[in-house]
C-alpha positions as CSV (number, residue, x, y, z in Angstrom):
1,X,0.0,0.0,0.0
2,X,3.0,2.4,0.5
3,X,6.0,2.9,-1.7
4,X,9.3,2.1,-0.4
5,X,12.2,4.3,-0.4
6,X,14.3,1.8,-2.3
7,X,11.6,1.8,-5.1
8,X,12.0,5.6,-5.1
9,X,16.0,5.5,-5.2
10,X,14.9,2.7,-8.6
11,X,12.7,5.4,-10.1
12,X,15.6,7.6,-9.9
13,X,17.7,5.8,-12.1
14,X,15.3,4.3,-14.0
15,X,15.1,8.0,-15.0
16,X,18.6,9.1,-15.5
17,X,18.8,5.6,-18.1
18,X,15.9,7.0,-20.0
19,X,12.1,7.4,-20.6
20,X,11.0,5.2,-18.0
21,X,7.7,4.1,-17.2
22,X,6.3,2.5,-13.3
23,X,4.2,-0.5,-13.3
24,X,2.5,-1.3,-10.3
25,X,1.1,-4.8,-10.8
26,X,-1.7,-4.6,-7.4
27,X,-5.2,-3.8,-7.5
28,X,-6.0,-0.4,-5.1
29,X,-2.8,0.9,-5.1
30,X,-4.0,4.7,-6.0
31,X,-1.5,6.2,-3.1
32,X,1.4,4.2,-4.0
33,X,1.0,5.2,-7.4
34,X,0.8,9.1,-7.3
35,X,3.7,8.6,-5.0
36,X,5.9,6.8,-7.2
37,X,4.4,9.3,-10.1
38,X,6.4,11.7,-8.0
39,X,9.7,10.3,-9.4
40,X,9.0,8.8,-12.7
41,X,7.3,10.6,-15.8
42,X,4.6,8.2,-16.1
43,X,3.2,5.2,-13.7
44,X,0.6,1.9,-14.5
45,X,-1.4,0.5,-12.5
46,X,-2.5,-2.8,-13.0
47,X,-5.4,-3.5,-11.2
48,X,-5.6,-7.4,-12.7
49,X,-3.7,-8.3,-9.7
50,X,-4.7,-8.7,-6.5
51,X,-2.9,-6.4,-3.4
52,X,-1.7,-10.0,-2.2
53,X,-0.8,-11.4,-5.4
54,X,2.1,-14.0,-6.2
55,X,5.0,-12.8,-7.8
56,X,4.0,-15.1,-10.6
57,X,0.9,-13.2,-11.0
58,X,2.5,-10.0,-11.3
59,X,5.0,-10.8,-13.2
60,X,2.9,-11.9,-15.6
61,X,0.9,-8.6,-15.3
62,X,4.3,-7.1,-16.2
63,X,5.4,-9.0,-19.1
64,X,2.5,-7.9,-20.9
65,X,3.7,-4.4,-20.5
66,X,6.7,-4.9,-22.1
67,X,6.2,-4.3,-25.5
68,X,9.2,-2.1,-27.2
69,X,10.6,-2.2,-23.7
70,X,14.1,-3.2,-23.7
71,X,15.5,-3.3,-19.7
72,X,13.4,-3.3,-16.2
73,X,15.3,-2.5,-12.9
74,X,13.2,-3.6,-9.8
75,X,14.6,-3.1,-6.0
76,X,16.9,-6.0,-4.9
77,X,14.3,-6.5,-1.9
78,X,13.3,-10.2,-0.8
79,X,9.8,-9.4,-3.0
80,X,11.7,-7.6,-6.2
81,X,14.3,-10.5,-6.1
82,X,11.2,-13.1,-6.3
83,X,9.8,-11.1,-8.9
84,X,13.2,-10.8,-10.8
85,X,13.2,-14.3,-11.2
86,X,9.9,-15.1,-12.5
87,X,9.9,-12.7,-15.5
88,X,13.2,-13.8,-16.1
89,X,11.4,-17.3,-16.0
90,X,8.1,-15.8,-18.6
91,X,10.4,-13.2,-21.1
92,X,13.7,-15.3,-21.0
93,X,15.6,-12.3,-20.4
94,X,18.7,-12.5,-18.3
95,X,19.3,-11.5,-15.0
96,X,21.8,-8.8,-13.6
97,X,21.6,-8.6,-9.5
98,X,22.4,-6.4,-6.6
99,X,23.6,-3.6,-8.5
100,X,25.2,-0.4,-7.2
101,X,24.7,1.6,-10.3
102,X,23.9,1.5,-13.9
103,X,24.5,3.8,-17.1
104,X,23.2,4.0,-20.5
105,X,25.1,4.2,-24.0
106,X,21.5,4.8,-25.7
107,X,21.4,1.3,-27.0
108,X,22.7,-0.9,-23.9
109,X,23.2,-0.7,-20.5
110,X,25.9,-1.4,-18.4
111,X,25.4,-2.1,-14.8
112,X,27.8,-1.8,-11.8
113,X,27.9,-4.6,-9.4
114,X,30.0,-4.6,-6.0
115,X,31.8,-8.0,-5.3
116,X,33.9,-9.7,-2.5
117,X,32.6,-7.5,0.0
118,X,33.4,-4.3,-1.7
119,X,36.8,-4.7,-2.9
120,X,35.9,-5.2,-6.9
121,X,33.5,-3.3,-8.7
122,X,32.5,-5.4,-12.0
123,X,30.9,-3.7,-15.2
124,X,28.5,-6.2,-17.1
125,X,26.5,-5.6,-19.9
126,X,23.6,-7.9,-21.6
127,X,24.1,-10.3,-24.4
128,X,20.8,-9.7,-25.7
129,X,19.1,-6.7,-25.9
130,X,17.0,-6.7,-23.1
131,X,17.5,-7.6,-19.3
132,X,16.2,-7.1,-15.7
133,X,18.5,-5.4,-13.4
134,X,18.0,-5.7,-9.1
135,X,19.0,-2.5,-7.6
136,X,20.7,-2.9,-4.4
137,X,19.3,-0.2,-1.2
138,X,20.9,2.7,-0.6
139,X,23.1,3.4,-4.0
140,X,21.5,6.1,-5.5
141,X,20.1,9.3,-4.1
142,X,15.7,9.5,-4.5
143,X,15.2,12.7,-6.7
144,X,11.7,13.9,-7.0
145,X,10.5,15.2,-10.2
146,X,10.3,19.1,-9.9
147,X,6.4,18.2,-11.1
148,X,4.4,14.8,-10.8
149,X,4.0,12.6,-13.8
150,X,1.1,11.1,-14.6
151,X,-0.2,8.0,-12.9
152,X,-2.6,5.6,-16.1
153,X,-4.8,2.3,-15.1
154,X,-5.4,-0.9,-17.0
155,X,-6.4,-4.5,-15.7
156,X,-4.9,-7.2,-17.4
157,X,-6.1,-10.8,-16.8
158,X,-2.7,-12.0,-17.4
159,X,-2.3,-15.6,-15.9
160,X,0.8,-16.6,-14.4
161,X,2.5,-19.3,-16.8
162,X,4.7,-20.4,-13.7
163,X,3.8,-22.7,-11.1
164,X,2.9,-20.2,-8.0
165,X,4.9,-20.9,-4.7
166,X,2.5,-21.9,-2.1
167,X,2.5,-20.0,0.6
168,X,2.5,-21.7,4.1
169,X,1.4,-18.3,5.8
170,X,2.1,-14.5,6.8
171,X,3.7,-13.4,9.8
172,X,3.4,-9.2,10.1
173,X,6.6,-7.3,11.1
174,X,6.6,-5.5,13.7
175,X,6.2,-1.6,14.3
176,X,8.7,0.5,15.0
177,X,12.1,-1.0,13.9
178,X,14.3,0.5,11.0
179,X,14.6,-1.2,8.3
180,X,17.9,-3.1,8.0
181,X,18.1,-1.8,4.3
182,X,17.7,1.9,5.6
183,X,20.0,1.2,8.7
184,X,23.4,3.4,8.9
């Protein structure tokens, strides 16, 4: 229901790569949305999903968004990683994690990845033309738009393709603890 602050620091570079374009694949996000539309030109929302829906589900919701898109970044959070891996799993597109930066060329991208603790910083590249990047917490600076884009709806009835994981049950986090993403 609320947008993170990792998802903001993605809009961010999503921005500086290009024209870039927010999908939110959950039904009744509306506050999420003009939130995010703070930091990206243009945000979807796909309201064929259910709030709780599997990441199969929305990723699915996603890959039928992807027409004459060529890259999609998503936050390297437990639930961005899970999604990561199922449109990799629909669209066939490779897979760069944890990245610490990325820049484009205008026809590719390279992403920066941090390795062996910090001590090696690799540059990587896709062999194809399009890829899905995870963008690690805390590695770029969230910079609102100086006005909010606009924020569009659809509602896809996308099926996910990929068996769902089942899910054994939720356990809500606590309150007031900082998140160990946005810890110093």
């Amino acid at each position: 229901g609320t947008l993170t602050k990792l998802s903001t620091e993605v809009a961010t570079l999503a921005r500086a790569l290009g024209n870039a374009t927010g999908v939110i694949p959950a039904a009744g996000a509306d506050a999420a949305a003009a939130e995010f539309a703070r930091f990206l030109p243009s945000v979807v929302i796909d309201g064929g999903v259910a709030p709780d829906g599997t990441a199969s589900e929305r990723a699915a919701a996603i890959a039928g968004a992807l027409d004459g898109v060529t890259h999609v970044l998503l936050p390297a959070s437990p639930d961005g990683r899970d999604l990561a891996g199922a449109l990799s799993a629909l669209t066939g597109w490779g897979v760069l994690a944890n990245a610490t930066g990325a820049a484009s060329d205008g026809a590719s991208i390279t992403v920066e990845q941090s390795v062996f603790g910090g001590k090696l910083v690799t540059r990587s590249t896709f062999t194809g033309a399009s890829g899905i990047v995870t963008i690690r917490p805390n590695t770029v600076v969230a910079e609102p738009l100086d006005a909010a884009g606009t924020v569009t709806s659809r509602h896809t009835t996308a099926t996910a393709v990929i068996a769902p994981v089942r899910t054994g049950g939720r356990i809500e986090a606590a309150g007031a603890a900082v998140s160990i993403d946005d810890a110093r």
